[in-house]
C-alpha positions in Angstrom: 0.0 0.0 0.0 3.3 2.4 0.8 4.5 1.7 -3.0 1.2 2.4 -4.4 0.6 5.8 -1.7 3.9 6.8 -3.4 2.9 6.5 -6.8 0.5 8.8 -5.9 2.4 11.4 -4.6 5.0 11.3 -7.7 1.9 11.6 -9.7 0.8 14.6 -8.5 4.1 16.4 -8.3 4.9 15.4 -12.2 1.0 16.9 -13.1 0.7 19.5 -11.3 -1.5 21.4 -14.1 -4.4 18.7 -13.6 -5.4 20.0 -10.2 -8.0 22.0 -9.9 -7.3 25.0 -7.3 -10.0 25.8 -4.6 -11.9 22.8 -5.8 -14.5 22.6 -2.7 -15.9 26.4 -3.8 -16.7 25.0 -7.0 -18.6 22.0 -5.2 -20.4 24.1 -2.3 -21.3 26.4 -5.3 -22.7 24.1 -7.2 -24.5 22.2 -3.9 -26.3 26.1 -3.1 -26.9 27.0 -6.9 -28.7 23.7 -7.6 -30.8 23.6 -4.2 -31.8 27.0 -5.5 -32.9 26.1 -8.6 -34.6 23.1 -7.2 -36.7 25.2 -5.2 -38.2 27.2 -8.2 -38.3 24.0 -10.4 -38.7 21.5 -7.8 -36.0 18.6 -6.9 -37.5 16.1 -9.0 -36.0 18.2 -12.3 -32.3 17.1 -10.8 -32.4 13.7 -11.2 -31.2 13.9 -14.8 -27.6 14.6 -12.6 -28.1 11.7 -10.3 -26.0 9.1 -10.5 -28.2 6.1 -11.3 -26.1 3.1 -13.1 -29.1 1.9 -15.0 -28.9 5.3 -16.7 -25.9 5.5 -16.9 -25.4 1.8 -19.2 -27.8 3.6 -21.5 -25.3 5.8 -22.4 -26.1 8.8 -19.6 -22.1 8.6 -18.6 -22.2 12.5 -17.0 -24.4 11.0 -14.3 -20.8 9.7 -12.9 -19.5 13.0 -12.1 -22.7 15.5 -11.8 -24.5 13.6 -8.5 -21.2 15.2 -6.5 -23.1 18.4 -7.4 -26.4 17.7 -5.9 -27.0 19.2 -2.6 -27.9 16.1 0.3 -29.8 18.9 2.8 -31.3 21.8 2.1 -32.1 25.0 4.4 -29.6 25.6 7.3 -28.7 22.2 6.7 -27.6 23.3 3.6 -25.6 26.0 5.0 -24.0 24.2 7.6 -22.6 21.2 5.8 -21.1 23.3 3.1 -19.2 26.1 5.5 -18.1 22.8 7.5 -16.5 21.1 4.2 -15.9 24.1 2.7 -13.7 24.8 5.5 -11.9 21.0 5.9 -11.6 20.9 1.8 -9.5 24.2 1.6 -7.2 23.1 4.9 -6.4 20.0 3.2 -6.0 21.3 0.3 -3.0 24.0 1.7 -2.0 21.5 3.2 -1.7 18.8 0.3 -1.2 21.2 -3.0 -3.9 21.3 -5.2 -2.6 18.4 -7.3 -3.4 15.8 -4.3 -6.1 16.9 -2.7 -7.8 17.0 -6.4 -7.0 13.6 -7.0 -8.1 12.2 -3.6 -11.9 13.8 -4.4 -11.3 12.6 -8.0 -11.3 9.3 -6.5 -13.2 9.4 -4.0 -15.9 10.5 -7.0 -15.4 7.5 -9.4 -15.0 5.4 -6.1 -18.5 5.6 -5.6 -19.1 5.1 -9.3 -17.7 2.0 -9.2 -18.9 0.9 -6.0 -22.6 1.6 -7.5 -21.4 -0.3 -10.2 -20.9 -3.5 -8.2 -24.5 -3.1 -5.9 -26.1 -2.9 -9.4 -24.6 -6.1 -10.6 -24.8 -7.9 -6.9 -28.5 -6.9 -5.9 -30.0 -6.6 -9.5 -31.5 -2.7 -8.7 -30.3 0.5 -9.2 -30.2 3.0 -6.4 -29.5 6.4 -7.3 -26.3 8.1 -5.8 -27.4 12.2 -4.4 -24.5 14.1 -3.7 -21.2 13.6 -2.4 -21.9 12.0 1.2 -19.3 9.2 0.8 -16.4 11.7 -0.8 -17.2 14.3 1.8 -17.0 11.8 4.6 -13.7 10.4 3.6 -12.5 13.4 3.0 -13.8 14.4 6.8 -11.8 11.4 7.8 -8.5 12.5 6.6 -8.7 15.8 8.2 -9.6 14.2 11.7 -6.6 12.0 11.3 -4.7 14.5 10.3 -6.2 17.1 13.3 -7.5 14.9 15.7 -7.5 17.8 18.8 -9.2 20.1 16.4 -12.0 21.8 18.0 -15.5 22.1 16.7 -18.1 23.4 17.8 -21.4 21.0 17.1 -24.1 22.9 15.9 -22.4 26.1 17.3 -22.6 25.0 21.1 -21.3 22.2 21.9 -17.5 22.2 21.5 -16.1 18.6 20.3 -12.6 17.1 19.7 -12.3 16.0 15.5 -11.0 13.0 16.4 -14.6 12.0 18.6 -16.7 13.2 15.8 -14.9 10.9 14.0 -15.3 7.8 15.6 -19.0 9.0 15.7 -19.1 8.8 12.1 -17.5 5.6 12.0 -20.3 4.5 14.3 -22.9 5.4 12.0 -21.0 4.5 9.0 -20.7 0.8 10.1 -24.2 0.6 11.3 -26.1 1.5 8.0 -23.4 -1.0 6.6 -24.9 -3.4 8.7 -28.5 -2.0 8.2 -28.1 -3.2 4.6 -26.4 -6.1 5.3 -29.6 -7.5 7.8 -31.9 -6.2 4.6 -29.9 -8.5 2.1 -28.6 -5.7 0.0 -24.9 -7.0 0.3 -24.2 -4.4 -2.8 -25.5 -1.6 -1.2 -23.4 -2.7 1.8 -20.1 -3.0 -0.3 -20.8 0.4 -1.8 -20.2 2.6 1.0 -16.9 0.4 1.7 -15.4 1.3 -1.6 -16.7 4.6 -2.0 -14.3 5.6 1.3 -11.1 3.3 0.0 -9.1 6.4 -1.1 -9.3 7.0 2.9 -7.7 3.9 3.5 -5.1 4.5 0.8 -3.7 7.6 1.3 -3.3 6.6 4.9 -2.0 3.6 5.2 1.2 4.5 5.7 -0.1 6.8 9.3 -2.2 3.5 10.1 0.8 1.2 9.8 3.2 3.9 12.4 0.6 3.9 14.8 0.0 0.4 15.0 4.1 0.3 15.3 4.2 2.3 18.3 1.2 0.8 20.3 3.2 -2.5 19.5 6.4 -0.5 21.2 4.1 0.8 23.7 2.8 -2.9 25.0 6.0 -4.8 24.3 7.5 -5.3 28.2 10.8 -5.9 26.9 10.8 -3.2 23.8 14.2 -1.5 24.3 14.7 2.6 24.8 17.1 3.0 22.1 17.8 6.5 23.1 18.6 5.7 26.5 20.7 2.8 25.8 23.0 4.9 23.4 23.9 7.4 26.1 24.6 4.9 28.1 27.5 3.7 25.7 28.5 7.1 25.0 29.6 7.1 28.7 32.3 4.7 27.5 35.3 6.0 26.3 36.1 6.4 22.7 33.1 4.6 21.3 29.2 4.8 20.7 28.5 1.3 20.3 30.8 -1.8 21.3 29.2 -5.8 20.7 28.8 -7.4 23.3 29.9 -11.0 22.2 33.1 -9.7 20.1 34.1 -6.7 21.4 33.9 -4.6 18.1 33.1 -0.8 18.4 32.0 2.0 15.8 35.1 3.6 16.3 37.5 0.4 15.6 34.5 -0.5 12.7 33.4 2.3 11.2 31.5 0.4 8.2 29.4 -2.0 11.0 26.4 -1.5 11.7 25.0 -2.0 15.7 22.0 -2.9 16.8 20.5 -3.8 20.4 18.5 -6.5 21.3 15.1 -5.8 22.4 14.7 -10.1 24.1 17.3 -9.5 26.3 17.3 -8.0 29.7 18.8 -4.4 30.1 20.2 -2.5 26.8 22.8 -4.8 24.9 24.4 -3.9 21.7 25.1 -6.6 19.0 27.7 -5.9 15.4 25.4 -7.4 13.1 26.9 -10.4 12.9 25.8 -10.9 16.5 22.4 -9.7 16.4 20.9 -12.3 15.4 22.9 -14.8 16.9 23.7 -14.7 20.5 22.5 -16.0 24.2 20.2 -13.7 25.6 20.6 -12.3 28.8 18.0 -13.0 31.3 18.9 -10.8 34.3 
């Protein structure tokens, strides 16, 4: 997943002109233009923009992009959603360049085209896709991993950590998952999976660290590297010395030291002898 969350990243720096800057205006925009309209011409005159597969194998292929403009509330709803992602599109967006944080609502977009895709094979119905629900709650995911003490405040009053309206989200995510699993809709089920993947993609690589240092965290024996170097710095002349040979950094300069994090206390190894060696027990 690193190789392919790389590939990403070189991607975007080589094509750079493909991003499209302030990209969540254009979206909120079009959610507050098109609620508009529907309120003149009624909602029922959108769904020509939904995204509905069945339409779209008869040849109505703009339905794949356009349902990302539909609005999903209307009213102060309407207003509060888009300031609120409005707000967490253009931090990640200084934060990424343009370049990546077009390409992770790009995919996020054909994501859920795709995942429709598979619920229309798997449960034989089409169910048309309004708005962007799925690419705006993967792209509120990155920002509460990225910010997790961020402060909001919920419906302006109560004051709440990103990283608790997160797991929130993830509550409610996973029980309509379930909701349509207990229905029998296993393709609706799978459709909110994969329309949140780029999620899981572009942070892999943060998942994978912090499951590293809990294991550091819980490991009784894990070794405190840092503290275990100063302790051979007290030794004269060297940093490192093996303890079954006797080489040093300084007499070695080319050999690489490690210390051994089964063995009681802080013991250095040449790496010859890292791997191969009594452990000490006391």
């Amino acid at each position: 997943m690193k190789k392919l969350n790389d590939a990403i990243d070189r991607f975007c720096a080589l094509h750079p002109n493909l991003a499209i800057p302030g990209l969540m205006r254009y979206i909120v925009g079009a959610n507050v233009i098109l609620y508009v309209l529907s309120l003149f011409a009624g909602g029922g005159t959108l769904n020509f923009l939904a995204l509905d597969i069945s339409r779209v194998l008869h040849g109505e292929i703009w339905r794949l992009i356009t349902y990302v403009l539909l609005p999903t509330s209307g009213g102060i709803g309407l207003i509060i959603t888009s300031m609120f992602y409005y707000w967490i599109g253009e931090t990640l967006e200084r934060m990424w360049g343009s370049a990546k944080f077009t390409f992770y609502y790009v995919s996020g977009t054909l994501l859920t085209a795709a995942g429709a895709l598979l619920a229309y094979f798997i449960d034989g119905a089409s169910f048309p896709v309004w708005g962007a629900s799925y690419i705006n709650l993967a792209m509120f995911f990155a920002y509460a991993l990225s910010f997790p003490d961020a402060v909001v405040n919920l419906y302006f009053i109560i004051p709440i950590k990103m990283k608790w309206l997160a797991w929130l989200d993830a509550v409610l995510f996973a029980a309509g998952v379930f909701q349509y699993i207990r229905a029998g809709y296993w393709g609706m089920a799978l459709l909110p999976v994969i329309a949140i993947m780029n999620f899981f993609i572009f942070f892999a690589p943060d998942f994978r660290q912090r499951a590293d240092r809990a294991l550091y965290r819980t490991r009784p024996q894990a070794v405190q590297f840092r503290r275990a170097v100063r302790e051979q710095q007290k030794q004269k002349g060297y940093n490192h010395k093996c303890s079954v040979c006797g080489r040093t950094d300084a007499d070695y300069p080319d050999l690489q030291f490690r210390y051994c994090s089964k063995c009681a206390g802080y013991h250095c190894y040449c790496e010859d002898h890292i791997f191969n060696h009594t452990h000490f027990t006391e």
